[in-house]
FIFI-742120 format. One record per residue (C-alpha): residue in one letter; y negated, z negated, x negated. Coordinates in steps of 0.05 Angstrom, whole numbers, plus 5000, padded with zeros to 4 digits. Example, Ala and Ser with C-alpha at 12.3 -4.5 7.8 and 13.67 -1.06 7.14 Angstrom:
A509048444754 S502148574727 
This chain:
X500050005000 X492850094981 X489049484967 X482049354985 X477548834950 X470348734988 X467048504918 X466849134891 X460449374945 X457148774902 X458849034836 X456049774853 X449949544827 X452049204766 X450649414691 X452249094634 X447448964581 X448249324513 X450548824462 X448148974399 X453649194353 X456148824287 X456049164216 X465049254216 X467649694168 X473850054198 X479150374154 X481250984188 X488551074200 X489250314207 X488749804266 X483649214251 X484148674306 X479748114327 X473948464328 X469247994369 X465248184421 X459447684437 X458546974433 X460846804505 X466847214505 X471346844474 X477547484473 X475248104416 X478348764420 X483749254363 X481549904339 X484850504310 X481051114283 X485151724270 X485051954198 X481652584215 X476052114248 X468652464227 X463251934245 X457552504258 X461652774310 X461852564372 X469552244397 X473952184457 X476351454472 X481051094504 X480950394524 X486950044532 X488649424570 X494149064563 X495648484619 X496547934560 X491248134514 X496148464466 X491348914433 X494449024368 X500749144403 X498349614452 X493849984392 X499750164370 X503250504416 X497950974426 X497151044348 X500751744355 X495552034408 X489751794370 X492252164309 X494852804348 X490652874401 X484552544368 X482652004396 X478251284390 X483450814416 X480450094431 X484649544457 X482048894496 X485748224466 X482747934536 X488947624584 X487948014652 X493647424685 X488946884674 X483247124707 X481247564771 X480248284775 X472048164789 X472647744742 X475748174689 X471948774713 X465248414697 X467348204632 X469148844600 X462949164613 X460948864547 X466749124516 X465149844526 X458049724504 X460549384450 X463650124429 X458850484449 X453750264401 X458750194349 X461050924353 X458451694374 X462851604431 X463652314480 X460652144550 X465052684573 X471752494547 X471451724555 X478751414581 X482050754605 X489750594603 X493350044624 X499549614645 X500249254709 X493748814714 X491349244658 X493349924710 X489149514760 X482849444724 X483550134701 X482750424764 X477649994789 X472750154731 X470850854758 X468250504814 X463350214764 X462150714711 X461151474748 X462351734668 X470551584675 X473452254657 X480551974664 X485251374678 X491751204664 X495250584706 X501950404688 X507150074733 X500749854779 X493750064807 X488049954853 X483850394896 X478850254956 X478350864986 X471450665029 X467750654960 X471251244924 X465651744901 X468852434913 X462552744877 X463852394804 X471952614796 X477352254748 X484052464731 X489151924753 X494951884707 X500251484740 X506851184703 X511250924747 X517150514733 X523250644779 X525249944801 X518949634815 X516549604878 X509649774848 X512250514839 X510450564911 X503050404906 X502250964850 X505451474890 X500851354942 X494451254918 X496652004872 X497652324941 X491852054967 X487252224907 X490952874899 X489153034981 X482152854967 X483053454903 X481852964843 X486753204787 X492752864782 X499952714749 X504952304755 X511252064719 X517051594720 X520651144678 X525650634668 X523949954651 X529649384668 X527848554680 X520548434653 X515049064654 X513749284596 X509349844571 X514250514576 X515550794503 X510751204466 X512751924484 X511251724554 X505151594543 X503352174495 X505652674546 X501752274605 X495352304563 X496752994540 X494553084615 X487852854596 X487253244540 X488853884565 X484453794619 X478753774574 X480054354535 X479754704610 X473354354631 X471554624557 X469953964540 X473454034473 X476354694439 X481055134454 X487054904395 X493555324413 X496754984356 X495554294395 X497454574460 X504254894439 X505854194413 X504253824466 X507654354504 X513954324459 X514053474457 X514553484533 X520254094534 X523153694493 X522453004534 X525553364593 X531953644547 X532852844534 X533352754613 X538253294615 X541953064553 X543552394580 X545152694658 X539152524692 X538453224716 X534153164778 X529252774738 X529353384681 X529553834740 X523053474763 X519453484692 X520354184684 X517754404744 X512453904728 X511254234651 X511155044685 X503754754731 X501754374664 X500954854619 X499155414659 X493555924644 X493055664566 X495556284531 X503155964524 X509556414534 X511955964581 X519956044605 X523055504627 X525855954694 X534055974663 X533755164654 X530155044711 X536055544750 X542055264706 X540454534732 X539954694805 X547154994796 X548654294768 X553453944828 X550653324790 X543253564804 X545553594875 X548752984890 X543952654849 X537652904885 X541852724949 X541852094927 X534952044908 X531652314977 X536851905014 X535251254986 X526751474988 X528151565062 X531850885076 X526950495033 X520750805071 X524550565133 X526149865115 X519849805097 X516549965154 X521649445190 X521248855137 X513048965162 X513948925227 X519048385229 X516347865183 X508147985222 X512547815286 X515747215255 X509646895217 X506446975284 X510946505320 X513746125262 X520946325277 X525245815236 X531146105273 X530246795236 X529846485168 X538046625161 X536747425179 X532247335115 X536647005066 X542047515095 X537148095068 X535947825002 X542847765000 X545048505015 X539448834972 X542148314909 X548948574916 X546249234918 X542449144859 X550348884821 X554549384855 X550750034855 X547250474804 X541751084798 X536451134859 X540650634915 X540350014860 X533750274839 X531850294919 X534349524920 X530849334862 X524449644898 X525649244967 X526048554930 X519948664894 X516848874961 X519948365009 X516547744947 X509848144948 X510048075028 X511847485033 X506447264981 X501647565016 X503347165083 X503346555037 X497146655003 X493546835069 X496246135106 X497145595058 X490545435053 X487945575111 X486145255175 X493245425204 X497744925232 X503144565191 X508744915223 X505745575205 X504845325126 X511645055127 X514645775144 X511346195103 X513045685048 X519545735063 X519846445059 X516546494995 X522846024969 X527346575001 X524447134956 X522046774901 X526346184883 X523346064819 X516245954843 X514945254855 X508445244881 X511145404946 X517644814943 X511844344921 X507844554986 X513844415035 X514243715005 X507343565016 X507143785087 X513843605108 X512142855067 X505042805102 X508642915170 X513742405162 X518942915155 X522842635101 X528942995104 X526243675104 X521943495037 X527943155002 X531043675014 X526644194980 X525143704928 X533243794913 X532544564925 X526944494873 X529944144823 X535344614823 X531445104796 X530944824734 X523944514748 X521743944693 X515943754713 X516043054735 X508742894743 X507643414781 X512543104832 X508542544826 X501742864838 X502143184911 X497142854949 X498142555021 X505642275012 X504841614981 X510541185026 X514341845004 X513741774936 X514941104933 X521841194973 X527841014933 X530541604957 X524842094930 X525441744863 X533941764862 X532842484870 X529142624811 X532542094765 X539242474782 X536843204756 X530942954708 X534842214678 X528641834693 X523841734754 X517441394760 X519940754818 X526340434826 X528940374760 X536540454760 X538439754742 X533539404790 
């Protein structure tokens, strides 16, 4: 889904002020870190400068934002495109996770002043890459700065489509990965931006357990967009060398795909390569692969699979929407099994399938804990009844058992209400999870007779050893 943030008509008008640049000497060819950025922002910024880097020229850059602050890390992967396709690549060491999106868009505005006076940067050819949190703030930016010439959003992004300036066009560069439930937000907002006729592109990888950034042929092809773009708009030169091997590093990403069987996906990148590099002077045939893979049984079956499981997701979707509105409505504790029961299915999925229907599974968990978080988030602290918190708690422990801000909430309500049983109970459900943090148990306000209860405190001696009351020998 598309997300919409009402700060942003408040940040229209917003401009950062230039800070005035530092005398750093910068080795080209190698990534210096820490650079700092003013006195009340605490995070710096990495920066690589390709070897070829002319300082009376003016440069294309790329700013990079990594959702920890990983900036030498994330300098580094796009080390490869600086130095092939020429770029300025400067990485923020600033931690997106701690911090809101307003928050983290206001902030970087002094980064990219920070470059700007430190370097001839190209108005015309100035990008912004990230991961995640880093994807969203990349996409929010061009609401800021109408001089965005591309973006780049990995595994997540953000769009508000009532303040999207159709006159002052980006390309949007999406990376999706193909088990995250994000992967639906970047197809959409590409159609969308695609429908409105901003250039676009988007590709897919595979990332498994924790996102990461994809590896760094992915993103050289995926910024390869950017580039070639440019030479079009005749915003940089015409270099056939550089096209044929941008040209030839994709062909040759796609042959990988086919190597190791994933033939719809090669079939997909191909098709994708012929519109790419169109109208650049290239003898372009890729019409006898493109033809021997469609005569692939695996290709069939495979993109079977593939639209199959698209279709089924879009449809559980649409129910898992309607369903859990209808039961936050009512508070329907008596639903609460169908839940578990779903979790439960799309888990086993997840063991005993592979390709797009464990990949489709994958997707539908990450969906059903972004729902439900979003239900959570919108109650908890609101002036809803107690019955209403307790549910969407609940269901927050249903999709995210690991989270125990929600367990911690039950116990307080349920506790405040004289509920023991039903707070003991998700204290044990709690502690189960591994959680160690014993003050905090200690801490939730509004259930001191609770607290206090021999009970309360056997439970936590008997998964943590000790408790605060009721010492075992008294």
């Amino acid at each position: 889904m598309m997300k919409k943030i009402p700060f942003l008509v408040l940040l229209l008008s917003f401009i950062p002020q230039l800070v005035s640049s530092q005398e750093i000497k910068i080795p080209l060819g190698t990534i210096v870190d820490s650079i700092p950025i003013s006195d009340t922002i605490e995070e710096g910024f990495a920066i690589y400068l390709p070897r070829n880097f002319d300082e009376k020229k003016e440069w294309p850059v790329i700013f990079v934002f990594d959702p920890q602050g990983r900036g030498r890390a994330a300098a580094q992967l796009f080390r490869t495109v600086a130095e092939r396709q020429s770029y300025i690549i400067v990485a923020s060491n600033m931690n997106l996770k701690e911090d809101s999106l307003k928050n983290n868009i206001t902030k970087i505005g002094s980064l990219i002043n920070q470059v700007d006076g430190m370097f001839t940067i190209d108005r015309e050819q100035v990008y912004l890459a990230g991961l995640s949190e880093g994807g969203q703030l990349a996409t929010a930016l061009p609401f800021i700065y109408n001089n965005i010439s591309g973006v780049l959003a990995i595994e997540d992004a953000w769009l508000n489509t009532d303040y999207l300036n159709t006159n002052s066009k980006f390309m949007f560069s999406a990376v999706a990965c193909d088990n995250k439930n994000t992967r639906q937000t970047l197809v959409e907002i590409e159609a969308y931006l695609n429908g409105e006729d901003f250039p676009t592109e988007i590709n897919f990888y595979t990332c498994k357990g924790k996102v990461e950034w994809p590896v760094g042929d992915v993103i050289e092809n995926a910024v390869a967009g950017f580039t070639l773009l440019a030479i079009k708009e005749e915003k940089r030169p015409k270099d056939i060398d550089l096209i044929r091997k941008l040209y030839n590093a994709e062909v040759e990403h796609a042959q990988v795909l086919r190597r190791t069987r994933n033939y719809y996906q090669a079939f997909e990148k191909l098709k994708q390569i012929e519109d790419k590099y169109d109208d650049f002077g290239l003898e372009i045939d890729l019409g006898d692969e493109i033809k021997n893979i469609r005569r692939n049984k695996a290709f069939k079956q495979q993109r079977r699979d593939y639209r199959n499981a698209i279709a089924e997701e879009n449809t559980r979707r649409e129910d898992y929407i309607y369903y859990m509105d209808a039961d936050v409505m009512i508070s329907n504790f008596e639903n609460i099994g169908w839940w578990v029961s779903q979790v439960d299915e799309l888990k086993e999925r997840v063991e005993k399938s592979s390709g797009p229907k464990q990949n489709m599974a994958n997707r539908l968990l990450g969906f059903l804990d972004s729902l439900s978080k979003s239900y959570y988030d919108s109650y908890v602290n609101s002036q809803a009844n107690a019955r209403s918190k307790v549910f969407v708690s609940i269901l927050r422990t249903i999709f995210d058992k690991n989270d125990p801000e929600a367990y911690l909430n039950i116990i307080k309500i349920a506790g405040h209400d004289g509920d023991h049983e039903t707070a003991l109970l998700y204290l044990e459900d709690l502690l189960k999870t591994g959680f160690k943090d014993m003050q905090a148990l200690y801490d939730i306000e509004g259930i001191l007779d609770l607290k206090l209860s021999k009970a309360y405190n056997e439970k936590i001696r008997e998964y943590l050893g000790e408790a605060k009351y009721y010492n075992a020998d008294s």
